[in-house]
C-alpha positions, -999 to +999 in steps of 0.1 A: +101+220+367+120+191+346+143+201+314+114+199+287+096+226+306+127+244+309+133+242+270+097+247+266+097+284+286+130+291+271+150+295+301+179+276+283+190+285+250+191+254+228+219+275+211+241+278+242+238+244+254+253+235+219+282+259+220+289+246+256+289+211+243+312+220+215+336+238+235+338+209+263+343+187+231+367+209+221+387+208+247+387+165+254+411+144+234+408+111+235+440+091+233+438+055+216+462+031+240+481+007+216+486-026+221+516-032+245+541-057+222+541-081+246+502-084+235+502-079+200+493-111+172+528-104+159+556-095+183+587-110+168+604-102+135+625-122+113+640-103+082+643-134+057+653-137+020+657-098+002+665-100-033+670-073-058+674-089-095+684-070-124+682-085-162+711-087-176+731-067-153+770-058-152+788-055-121+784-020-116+742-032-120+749-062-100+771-043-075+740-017-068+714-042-062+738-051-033+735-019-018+696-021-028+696-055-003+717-037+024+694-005+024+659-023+024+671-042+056+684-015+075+654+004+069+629-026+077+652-028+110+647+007+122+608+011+113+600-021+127+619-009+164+603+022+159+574+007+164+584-018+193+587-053+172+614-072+185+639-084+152+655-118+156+681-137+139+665-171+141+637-182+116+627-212+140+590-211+144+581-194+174+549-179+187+538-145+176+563-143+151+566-132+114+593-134+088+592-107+061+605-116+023+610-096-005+620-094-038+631-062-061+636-061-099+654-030-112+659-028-148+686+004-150+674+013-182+696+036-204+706+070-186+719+082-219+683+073-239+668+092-209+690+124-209+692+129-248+655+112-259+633+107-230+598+107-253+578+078-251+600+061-224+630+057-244+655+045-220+635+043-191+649+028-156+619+006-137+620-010-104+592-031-086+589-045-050+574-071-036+574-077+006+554-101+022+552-109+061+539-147+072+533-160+107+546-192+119+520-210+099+530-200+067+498-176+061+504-142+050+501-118+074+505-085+055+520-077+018+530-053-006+535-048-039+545-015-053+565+000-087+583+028-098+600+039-133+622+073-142+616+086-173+637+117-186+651+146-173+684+167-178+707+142-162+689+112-171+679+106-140+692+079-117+670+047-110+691+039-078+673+062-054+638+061-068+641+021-060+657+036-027+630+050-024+603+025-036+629+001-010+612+030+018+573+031+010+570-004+005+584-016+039+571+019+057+531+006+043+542-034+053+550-023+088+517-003+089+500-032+076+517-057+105+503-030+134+469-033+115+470-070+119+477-065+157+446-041+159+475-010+170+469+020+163+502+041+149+524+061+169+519+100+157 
């Protein structure tokens, strides 16, 4: 007797063979190896040129977007050796290696417009972000470009850690981007 004549008289129920499968399905996981970093398109990581530029800014502005600079890097630095990529100091062209740029623009707006108006944008504090990641050649890699603005609220709302913040989800989707390029799937 092969299977179709066992289907055929019914001995097997379609219906349990199914549930069987699910539950052995069910049960599996299936675990996708990443690339070790020794194998990976881009191993090596240079943090180049950051920038955050503000419009006419005074020095409490202009002392801010230093923070802003000293933020962004240290956060580039810990999700990129999260994620195994080695960070070097040296921008000499080497294989397998990127070096990641950026630039921020933060326009503070007017804290005071924002707390006491706040309709229609009166006052409102902006801040875009660009990163990009090239290889040795020059080509881009991986890039980014994101913005953020606050608007009103009771305090006015402060621009310096929604750019913080912007600072975070740009380089967090750049360093996603780089393990895309290598074909890696992300550590959960």
């Amino acid at each position: 007797m092969n299977i179709l004549q066992v289907f055929r008289h019914k001995l097997v129920n379609p219906l349990a063979i199914a549930s069987c499968l699910l539950a052995l399905a069910a049960c599996s996981s299936v675990e996708l190896a990443r690339l070790p970093p020794e194998s990976r398109p881009a191993q090596f990581v240079h943090i180049g040129e950051i920038t955050v530029e503000t419009p006419a800014g005074d020095a409490d502005e202009l002392e801010k977007n230093k923070e802003l600079v000293t933020f962004i890097k240290a956060e580039l630095v810990k999700m990129l050796k999260e994620e195994d990529f080695v960070i070097v100091a040296s921008n000499e062209p080497r294989p397998r290696q990127v070096t990641i740029e950026g630039k921020m623009t933060v326009d503070y707006g007017n804290r005071a417009l924002r707390m006491l108006v706040g309709i229609f944008g009166a006052g409102k504090g902006t801040a875009e972000f660009a990163l990009t990641a090239r290889d040795a050649s020059g080509q881009v890699v991986a890039s980014q470009h994101q913005d953020s603005s606050t608007r009103m609220g009771w305090f006015g709302g402060n621009v310096t850690p929604a750019a913080k913040e912007l600072g975070q989800n740009t380089a967090n989707d750049l360093v996603e981007q780089l393990l895309d390029y290598g074909g890696i799937t992300r550590k959960k």
